[in-house]
Z-matrix of the N, CA and C atoms (Angstrom, degrees):
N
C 1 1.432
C 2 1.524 1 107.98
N 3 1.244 2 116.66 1 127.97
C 4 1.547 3 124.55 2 179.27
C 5 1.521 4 104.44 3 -79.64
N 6 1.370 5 108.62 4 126.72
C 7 1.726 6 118.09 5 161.45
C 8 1.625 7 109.72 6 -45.89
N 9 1.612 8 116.77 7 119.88
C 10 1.795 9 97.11 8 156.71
C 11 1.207 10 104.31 9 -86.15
N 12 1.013 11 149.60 10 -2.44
C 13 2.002 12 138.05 11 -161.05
C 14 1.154 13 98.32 12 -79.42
N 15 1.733 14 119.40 13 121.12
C 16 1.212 15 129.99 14 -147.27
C 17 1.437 16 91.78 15 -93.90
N 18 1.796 17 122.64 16 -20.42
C 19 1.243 18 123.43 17 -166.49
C 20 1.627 19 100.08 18 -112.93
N 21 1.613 20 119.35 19 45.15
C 22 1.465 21 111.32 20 175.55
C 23 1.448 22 100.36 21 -89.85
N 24 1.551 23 123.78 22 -22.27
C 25 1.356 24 118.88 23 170.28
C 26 1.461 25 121.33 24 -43.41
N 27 1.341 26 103.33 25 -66.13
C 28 1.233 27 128.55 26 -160.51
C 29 2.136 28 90.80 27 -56.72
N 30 1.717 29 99.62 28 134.25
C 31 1.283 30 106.54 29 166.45
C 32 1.277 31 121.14 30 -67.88
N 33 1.553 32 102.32 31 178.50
C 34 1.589 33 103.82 32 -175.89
C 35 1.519 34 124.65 33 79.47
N 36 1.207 35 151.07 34 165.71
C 37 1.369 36 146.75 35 -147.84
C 38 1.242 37 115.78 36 -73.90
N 39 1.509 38 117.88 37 170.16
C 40 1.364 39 94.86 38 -166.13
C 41 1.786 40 113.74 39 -111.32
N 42 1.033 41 122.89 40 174.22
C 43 1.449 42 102.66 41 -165.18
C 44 1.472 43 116.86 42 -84.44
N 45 0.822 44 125.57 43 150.30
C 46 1.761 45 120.89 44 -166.38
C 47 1.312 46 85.05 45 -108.97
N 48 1.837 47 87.79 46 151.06
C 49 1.475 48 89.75 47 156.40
C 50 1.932 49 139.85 48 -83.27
N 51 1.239 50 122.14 49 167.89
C 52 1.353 51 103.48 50 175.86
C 53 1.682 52 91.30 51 123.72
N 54 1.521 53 102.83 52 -157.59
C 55 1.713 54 88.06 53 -155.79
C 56 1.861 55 104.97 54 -90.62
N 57 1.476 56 102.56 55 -17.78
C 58 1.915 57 97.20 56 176.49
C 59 1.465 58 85.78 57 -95.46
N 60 1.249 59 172.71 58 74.06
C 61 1.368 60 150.22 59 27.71
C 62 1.908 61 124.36 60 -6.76
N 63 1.668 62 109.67 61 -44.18
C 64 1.235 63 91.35 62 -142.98
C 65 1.990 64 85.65 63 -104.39
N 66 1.883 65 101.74 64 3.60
C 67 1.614 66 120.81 65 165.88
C 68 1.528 67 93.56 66 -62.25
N 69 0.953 68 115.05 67 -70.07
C 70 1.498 69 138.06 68 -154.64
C 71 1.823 70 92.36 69 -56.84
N 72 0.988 71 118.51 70 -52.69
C 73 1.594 72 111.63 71 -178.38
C 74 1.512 73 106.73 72 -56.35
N 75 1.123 74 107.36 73 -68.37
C 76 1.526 75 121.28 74 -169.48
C 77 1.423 76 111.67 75 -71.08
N 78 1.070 77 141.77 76 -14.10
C 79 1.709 78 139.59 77 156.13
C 80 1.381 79 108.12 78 -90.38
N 81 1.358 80 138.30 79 -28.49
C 82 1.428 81 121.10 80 -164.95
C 83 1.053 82 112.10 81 111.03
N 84 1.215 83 140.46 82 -7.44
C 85 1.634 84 133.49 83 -159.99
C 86 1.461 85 106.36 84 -129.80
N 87 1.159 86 104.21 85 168.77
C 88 1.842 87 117.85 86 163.14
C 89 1.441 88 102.43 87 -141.02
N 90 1.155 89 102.03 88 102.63
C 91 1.853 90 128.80 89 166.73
C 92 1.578 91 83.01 90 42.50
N 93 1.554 92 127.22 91 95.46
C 94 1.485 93 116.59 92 138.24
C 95 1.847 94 94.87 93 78.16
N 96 1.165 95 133.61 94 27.47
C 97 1.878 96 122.00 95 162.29
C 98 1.612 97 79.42 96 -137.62
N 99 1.884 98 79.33 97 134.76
C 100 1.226 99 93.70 98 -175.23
C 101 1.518 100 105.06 99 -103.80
N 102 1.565 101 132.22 100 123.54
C 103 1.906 102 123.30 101 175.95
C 104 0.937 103 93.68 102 -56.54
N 105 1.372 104 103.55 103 165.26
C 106 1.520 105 140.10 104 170.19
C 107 1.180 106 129.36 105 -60.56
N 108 1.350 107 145.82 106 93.78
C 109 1.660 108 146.01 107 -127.26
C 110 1.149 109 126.67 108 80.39
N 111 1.396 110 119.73 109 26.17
C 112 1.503 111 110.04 110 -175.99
C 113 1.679 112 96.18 111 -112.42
N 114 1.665 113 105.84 112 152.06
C 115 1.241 114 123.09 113 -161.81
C 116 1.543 115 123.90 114 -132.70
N 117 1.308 116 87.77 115 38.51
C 118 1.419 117 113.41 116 179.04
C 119 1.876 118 115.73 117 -74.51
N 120 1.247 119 101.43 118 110.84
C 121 1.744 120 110.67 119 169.58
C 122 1.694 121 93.73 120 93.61
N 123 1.726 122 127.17 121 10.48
C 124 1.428 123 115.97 122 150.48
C 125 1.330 124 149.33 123 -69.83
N 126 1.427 125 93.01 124 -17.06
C 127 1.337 126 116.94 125 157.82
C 128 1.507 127 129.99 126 -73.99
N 129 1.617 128 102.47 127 -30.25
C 130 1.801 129 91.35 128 164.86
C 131 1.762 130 113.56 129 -98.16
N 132 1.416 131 112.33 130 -8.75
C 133 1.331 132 115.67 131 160.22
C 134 1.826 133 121.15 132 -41.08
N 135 1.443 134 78.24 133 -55.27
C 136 1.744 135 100.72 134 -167.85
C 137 1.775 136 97.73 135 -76.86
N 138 1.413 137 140.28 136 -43.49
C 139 1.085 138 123.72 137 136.70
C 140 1.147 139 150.94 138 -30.57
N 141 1.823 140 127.28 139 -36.70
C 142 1.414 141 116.88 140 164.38
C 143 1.270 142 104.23 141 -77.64
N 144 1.218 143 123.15 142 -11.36
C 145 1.304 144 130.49 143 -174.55
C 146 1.965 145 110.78 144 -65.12
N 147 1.203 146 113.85 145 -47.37
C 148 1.081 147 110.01 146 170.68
C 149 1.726 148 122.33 147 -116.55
N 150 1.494 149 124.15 148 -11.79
C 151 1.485 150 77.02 149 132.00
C 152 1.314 151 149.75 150 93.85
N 153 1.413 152 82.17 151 -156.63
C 154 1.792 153 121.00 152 -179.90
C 155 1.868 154 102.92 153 -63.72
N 156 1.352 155 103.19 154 -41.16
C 157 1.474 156 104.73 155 177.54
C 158 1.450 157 118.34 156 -103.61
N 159 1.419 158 126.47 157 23.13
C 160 1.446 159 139.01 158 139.79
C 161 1.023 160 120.38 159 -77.96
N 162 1.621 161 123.40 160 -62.73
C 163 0.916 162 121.11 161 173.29
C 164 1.868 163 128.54 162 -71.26
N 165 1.553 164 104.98 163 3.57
C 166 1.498 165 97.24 164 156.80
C 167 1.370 166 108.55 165 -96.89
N 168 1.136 167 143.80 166 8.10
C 169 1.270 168 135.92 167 -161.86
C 170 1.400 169 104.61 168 -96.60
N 171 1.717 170 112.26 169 -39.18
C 172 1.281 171 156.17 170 -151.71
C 173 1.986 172 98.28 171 -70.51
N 174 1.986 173 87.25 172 -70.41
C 175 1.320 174 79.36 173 172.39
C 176 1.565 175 113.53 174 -99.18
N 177 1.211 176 128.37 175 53.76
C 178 1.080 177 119.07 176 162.04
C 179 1.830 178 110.01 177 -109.86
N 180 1.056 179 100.10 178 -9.60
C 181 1.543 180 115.59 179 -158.14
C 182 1.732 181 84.20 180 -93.17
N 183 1.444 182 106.14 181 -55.46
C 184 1.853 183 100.52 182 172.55
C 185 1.453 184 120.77 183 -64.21
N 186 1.290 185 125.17 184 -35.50
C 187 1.111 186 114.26 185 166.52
C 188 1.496 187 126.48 186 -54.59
N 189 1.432 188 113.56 187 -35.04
C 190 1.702 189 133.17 188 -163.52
C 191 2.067 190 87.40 189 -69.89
N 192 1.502 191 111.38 190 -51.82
C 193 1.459 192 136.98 191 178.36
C 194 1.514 193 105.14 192 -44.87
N 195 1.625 194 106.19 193 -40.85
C 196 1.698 195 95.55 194 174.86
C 197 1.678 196 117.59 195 -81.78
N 198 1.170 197 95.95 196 -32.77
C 199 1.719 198 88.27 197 -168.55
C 200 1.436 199 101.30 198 -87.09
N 201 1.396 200 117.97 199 -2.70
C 202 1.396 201 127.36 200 148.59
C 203 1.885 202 117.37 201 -37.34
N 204 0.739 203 83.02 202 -82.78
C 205 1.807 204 121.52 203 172.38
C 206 1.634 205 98.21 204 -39.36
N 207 1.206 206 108.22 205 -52.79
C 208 1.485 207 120.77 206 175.45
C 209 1.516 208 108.29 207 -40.10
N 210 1.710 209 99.87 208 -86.68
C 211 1.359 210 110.52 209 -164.38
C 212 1.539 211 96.73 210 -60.74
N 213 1.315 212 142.90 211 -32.45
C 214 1.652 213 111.16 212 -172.70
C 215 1.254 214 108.05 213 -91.57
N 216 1.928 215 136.83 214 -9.92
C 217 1.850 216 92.05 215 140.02
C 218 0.926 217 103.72 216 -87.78
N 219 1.384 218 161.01 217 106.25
C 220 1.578 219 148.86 218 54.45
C 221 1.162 220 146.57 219 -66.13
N 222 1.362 221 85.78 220 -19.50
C 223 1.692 222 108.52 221 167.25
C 224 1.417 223 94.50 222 -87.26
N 225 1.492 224 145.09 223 -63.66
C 226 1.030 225 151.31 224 166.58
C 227 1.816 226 109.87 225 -7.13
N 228 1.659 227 94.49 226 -80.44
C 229 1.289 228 125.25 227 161.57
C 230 1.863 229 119.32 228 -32.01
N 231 1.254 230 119.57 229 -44.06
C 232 1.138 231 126.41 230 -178.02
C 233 1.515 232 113.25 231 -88.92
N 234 1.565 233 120.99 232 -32.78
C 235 0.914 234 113.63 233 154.93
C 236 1.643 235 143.17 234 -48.63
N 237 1.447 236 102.73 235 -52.15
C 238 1.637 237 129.00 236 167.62
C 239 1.523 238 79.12 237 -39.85
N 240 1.345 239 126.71 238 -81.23
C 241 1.858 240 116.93 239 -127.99
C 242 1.748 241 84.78 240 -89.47
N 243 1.055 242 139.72 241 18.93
C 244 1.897 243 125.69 242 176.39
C 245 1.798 244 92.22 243 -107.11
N 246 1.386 245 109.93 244 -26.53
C 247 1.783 246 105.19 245 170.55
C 248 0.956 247 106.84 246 -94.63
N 249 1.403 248 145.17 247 -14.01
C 250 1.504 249 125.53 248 144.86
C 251 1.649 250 144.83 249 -70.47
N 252 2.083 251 89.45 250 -12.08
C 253 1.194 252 101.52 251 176.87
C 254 1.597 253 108.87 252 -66.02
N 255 1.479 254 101.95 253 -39.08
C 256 1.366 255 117.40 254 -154.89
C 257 1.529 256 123.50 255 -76.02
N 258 1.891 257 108.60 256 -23.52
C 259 1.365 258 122.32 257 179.56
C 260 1.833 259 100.37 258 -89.78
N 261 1.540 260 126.93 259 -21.56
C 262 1.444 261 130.61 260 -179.39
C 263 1.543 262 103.40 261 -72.52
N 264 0.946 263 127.16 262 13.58
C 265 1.536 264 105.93 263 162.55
C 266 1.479 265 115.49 264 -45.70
N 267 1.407 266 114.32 265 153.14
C 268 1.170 267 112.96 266 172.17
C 269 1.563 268 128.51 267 43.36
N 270 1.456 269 112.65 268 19.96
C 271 1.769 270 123.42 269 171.96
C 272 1.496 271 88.95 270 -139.16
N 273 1.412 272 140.90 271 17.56
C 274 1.599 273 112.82 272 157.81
C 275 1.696 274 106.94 273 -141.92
N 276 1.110 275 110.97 274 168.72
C 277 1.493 276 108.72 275 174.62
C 278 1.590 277 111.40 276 -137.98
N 279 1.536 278 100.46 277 18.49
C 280 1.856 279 108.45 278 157.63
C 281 1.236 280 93.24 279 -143.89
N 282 1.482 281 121.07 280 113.10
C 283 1.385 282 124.96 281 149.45
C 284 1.428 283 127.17 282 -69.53
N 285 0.814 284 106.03 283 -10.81
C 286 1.572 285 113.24 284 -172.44
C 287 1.589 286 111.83 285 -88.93
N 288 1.032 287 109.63 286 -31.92
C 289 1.446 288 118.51 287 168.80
C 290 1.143 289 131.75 288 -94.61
N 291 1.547 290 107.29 289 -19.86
C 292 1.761 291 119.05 290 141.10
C 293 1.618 292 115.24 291 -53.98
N 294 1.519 293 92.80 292 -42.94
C 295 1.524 294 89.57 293 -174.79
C 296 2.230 295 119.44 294 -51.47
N 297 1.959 296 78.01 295 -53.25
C 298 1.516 297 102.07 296 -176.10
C 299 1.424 298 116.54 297 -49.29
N 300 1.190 299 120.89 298 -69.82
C 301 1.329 300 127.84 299 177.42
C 302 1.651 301 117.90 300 -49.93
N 303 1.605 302 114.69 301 -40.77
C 304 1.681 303 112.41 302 158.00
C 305 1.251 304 116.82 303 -39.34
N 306 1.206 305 106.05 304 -52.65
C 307 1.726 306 109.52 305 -173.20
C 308 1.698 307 105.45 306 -66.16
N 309 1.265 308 123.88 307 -52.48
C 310 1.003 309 127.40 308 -166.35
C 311 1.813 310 136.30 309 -58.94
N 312 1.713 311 77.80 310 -50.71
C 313 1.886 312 94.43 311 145.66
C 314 1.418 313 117.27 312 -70.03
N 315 1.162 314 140.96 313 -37.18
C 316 1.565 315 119.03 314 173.56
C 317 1.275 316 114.62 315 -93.80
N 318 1.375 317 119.21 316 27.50
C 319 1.652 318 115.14 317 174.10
C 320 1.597 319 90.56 318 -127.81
N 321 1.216 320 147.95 319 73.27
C 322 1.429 321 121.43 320 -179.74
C 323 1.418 322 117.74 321 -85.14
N 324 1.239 323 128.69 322 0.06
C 325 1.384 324 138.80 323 169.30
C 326 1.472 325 102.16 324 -76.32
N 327 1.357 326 130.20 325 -38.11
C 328 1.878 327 98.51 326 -166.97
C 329 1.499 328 101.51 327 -100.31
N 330 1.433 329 112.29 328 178.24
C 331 1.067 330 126.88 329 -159.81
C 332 1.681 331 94.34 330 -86.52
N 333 1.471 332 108.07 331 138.13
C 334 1.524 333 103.94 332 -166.78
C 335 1.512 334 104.01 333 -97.83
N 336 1.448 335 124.36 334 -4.71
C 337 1.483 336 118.34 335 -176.22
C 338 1.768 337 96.15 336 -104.05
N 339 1.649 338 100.58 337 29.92
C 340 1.348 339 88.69 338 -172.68
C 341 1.879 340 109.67 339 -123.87
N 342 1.210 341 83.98 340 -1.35
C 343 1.556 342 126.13 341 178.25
C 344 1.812 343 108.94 342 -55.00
N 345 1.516 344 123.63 343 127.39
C 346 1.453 345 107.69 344 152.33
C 347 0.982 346 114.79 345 -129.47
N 348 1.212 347 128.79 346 132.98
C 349 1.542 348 142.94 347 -174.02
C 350 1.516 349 110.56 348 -104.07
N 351 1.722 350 106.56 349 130.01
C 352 1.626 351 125.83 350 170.97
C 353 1.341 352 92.20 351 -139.48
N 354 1.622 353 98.19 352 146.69
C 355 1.545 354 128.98 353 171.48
C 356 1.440 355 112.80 354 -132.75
N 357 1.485 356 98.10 355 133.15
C 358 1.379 357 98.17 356 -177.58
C 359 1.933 358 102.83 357 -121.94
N 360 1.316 359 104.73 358 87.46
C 361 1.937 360 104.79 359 -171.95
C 362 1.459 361 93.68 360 -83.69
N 363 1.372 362 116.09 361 105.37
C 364 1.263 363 127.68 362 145.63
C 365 1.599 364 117.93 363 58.45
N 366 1.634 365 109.91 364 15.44
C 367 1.418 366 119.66 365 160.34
C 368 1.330 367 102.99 366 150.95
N 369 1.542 368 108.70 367 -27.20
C 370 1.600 369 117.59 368 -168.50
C 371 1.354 370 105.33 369 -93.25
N 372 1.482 371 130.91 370 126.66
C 373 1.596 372 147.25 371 -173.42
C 374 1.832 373 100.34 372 -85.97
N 375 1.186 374 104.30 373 115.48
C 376 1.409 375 118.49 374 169.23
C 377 2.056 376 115.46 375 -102.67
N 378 0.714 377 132.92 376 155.12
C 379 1.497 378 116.00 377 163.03
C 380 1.991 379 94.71 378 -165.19
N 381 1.213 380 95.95 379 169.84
C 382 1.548 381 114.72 380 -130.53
C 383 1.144 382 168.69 381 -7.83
N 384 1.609 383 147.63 382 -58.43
C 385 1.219 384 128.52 383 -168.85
C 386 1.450 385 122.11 384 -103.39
N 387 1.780 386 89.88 385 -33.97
C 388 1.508 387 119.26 386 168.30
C 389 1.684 388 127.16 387 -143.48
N 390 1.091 389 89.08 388 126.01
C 391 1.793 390 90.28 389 163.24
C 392 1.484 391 130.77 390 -129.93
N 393 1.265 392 111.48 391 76.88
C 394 1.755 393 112.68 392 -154.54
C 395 1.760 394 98.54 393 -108.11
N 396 1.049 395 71.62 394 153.73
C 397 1.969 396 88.47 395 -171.87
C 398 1.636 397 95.53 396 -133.28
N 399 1.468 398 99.89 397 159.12
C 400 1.519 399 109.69 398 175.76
C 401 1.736 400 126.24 399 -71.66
N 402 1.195 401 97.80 400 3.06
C 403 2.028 402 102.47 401 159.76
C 404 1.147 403 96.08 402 -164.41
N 405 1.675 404 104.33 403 -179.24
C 406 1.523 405 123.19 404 -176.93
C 407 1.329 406 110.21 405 -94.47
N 408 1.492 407 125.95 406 23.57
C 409 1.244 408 138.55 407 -164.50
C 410 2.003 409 97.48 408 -119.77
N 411 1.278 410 103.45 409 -39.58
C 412 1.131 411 90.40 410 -153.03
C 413 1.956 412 89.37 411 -130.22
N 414 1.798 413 107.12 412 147.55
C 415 1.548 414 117.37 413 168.36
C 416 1.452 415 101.43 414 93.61
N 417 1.451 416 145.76 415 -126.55
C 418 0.854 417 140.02 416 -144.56
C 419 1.678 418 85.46 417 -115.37
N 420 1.454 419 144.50 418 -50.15
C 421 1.652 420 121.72 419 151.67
C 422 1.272 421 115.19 420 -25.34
N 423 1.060 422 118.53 421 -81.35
C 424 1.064 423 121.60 422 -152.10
C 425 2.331 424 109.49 423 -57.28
N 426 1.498 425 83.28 424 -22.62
C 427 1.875 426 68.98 425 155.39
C 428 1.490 427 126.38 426 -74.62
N 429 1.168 428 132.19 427 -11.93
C 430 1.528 429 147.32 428 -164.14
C 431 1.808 430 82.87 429 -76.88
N 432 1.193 431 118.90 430 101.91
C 433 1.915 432 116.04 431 168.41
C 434 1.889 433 92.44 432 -122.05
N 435 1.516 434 77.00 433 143.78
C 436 1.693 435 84.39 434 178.42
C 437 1.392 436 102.44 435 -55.43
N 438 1.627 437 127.84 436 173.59
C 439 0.850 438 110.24 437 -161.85
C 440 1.474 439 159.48 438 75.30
N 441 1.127 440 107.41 439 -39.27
C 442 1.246 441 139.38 440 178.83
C 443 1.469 442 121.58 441 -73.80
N 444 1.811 443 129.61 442 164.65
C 445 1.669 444 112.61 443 -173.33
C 446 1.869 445 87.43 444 -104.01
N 447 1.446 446 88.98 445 161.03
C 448 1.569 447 94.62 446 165.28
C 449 1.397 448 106.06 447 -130.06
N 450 1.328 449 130.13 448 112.17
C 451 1.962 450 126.41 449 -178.56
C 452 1.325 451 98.88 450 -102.50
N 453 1.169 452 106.25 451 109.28
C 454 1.630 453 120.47 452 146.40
C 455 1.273 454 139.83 453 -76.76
N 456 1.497 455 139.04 454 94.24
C 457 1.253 456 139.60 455 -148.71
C 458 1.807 457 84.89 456 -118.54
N 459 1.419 458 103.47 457 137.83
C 460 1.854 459 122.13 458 156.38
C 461 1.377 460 109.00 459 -139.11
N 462 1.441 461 100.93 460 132.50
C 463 1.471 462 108.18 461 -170.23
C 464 1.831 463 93.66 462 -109.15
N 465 1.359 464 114.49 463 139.98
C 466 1.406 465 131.79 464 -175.50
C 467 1.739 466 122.85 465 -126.10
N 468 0.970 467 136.35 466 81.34
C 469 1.366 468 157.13 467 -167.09
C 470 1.935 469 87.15 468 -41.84
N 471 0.967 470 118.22 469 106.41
C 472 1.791 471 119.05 470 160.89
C 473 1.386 472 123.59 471 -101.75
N 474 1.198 473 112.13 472 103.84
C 475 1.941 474 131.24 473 169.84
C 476 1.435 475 116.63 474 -46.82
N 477 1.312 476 115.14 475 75.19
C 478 1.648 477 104.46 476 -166.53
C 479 2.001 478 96.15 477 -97.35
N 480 1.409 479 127.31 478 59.94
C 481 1.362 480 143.84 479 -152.61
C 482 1.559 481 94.79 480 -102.08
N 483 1.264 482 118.45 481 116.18
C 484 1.344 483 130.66 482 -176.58
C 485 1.740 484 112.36 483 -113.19
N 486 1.014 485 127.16 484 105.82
C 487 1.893 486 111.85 485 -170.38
C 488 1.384 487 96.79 486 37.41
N 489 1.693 488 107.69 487 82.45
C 490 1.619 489 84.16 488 155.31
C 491 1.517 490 130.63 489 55.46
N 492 1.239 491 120.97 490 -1.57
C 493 1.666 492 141.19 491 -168.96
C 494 1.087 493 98.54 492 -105.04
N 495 1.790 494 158.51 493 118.17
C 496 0.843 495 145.60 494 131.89
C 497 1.998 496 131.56 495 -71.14
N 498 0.976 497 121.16 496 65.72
C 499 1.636 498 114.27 497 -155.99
C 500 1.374 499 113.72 498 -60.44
N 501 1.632 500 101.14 499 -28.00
C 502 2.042 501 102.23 500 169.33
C 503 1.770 502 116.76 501 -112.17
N 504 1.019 503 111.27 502 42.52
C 505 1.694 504 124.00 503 161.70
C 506 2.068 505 104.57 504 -1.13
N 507 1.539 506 102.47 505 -38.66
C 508 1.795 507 93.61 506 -167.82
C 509 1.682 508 92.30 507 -115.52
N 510 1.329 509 128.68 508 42.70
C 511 1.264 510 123.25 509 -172.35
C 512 1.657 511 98.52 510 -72.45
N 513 1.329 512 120.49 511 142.64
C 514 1.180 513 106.93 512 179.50
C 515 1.892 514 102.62 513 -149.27
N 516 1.264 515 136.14 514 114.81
C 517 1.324 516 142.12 515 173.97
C 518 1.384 517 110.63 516 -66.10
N 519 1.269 518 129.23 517 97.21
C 520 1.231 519 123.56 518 152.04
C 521 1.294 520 131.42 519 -91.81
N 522 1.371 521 129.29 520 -173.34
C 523 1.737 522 126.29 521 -158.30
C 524 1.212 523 97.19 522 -179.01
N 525 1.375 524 125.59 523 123.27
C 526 1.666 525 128.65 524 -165.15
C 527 1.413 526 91.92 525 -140.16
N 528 1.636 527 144.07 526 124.79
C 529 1.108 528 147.20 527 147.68
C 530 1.690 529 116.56 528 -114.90
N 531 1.556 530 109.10 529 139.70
C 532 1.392 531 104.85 530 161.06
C 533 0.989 532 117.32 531 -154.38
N 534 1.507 533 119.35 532 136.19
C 535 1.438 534 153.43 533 -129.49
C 536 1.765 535 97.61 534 -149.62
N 537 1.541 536 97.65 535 138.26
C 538 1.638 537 126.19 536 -171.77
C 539 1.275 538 90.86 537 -88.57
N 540 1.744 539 107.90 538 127.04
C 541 1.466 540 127.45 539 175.48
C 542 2.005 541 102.50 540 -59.60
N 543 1.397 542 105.94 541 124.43
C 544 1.308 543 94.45 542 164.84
C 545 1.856 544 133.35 543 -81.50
């Protein structure tokens, strides 16, 4: 008489009948032995397995997204205050602090002591917070000539910090506009 028990090969006990018998048929197993090819828990193997490198990809892509966000209001930001530099002729006698505060009110997300300010009025190099002279005729006004270029440069420190990983340590956002003195 030929055996039918498809699992008399397979070592280990034999399957009874009844309802963990008719488990054992229909899953593959006999009480706890696992056959040969089975691929049970490879799928979360192969999951912790990656992970660690999803989820850096994940937030690296949001991080890249913030200092994204960053540099276009600063450029934004730098723009606003290089067309205000340029229509204040002759209504300020610190450009630089026209400049500063433009930027500062239309950027309210970055850190404002984190800010560097250069001016370039029409040949003469200004750089940071203030440069006021006693009229709009003369010192850093008095470079503002109709006509004339006005370059507004702000330099912006960007955190591109991944777990504790920094990969660009000297990342730095800059923003250069220049606009015809009115």
């Amino acid at each position: 008489m030929r055996n039918t028990n498809r699992f008399a090969a397979v070592p280990g006990p034999r399957v009874r009948s009844g309802f963990l018998g008719r488990l054992g048929r229909t899953y593959g197993r006999t009480y706890g032995r696992v056959r040969a090819g089975d691929e049970d828990g490879q799928a979360l193997v192969e999951f912790a397995l990656t992970l660690p490198m999803l989820l850096t990809v994940v937030t690296a892509i949001f991080i890249f997204a913030i200092a994204l966000s960053h540099y276009m209001m600063l450029l934004n930001a730098v723009t606003i205050a290089a067309q205000s530099l340029a229509i204040s002729r002759g209504n300020t006698t610190d450009p630089c602090s026209l400049v500063a505060t433009t930027v500062e009110a239309a950027a309210p997300s970055l850190t404002p002591g984190s800010l560097t300010f250069s001016l370039n009025l029409n040949g003469t190099a200004e750089s940071g917070t203030t440069c006021s002279s006693a009229s709009t005729s003369t010192g850093a006004a008095g470079d503002l000539v109709a006509g004339g270029s006005a370059q507004v440069t702000v330099t912006y420190p960007c955190s591109l910090v991944i777990y504790n990983v920094n990969p660009w340590p000297s990342c730095k956002l800059v923003a250069t506009i220049v606009e015809a003195v009115q």
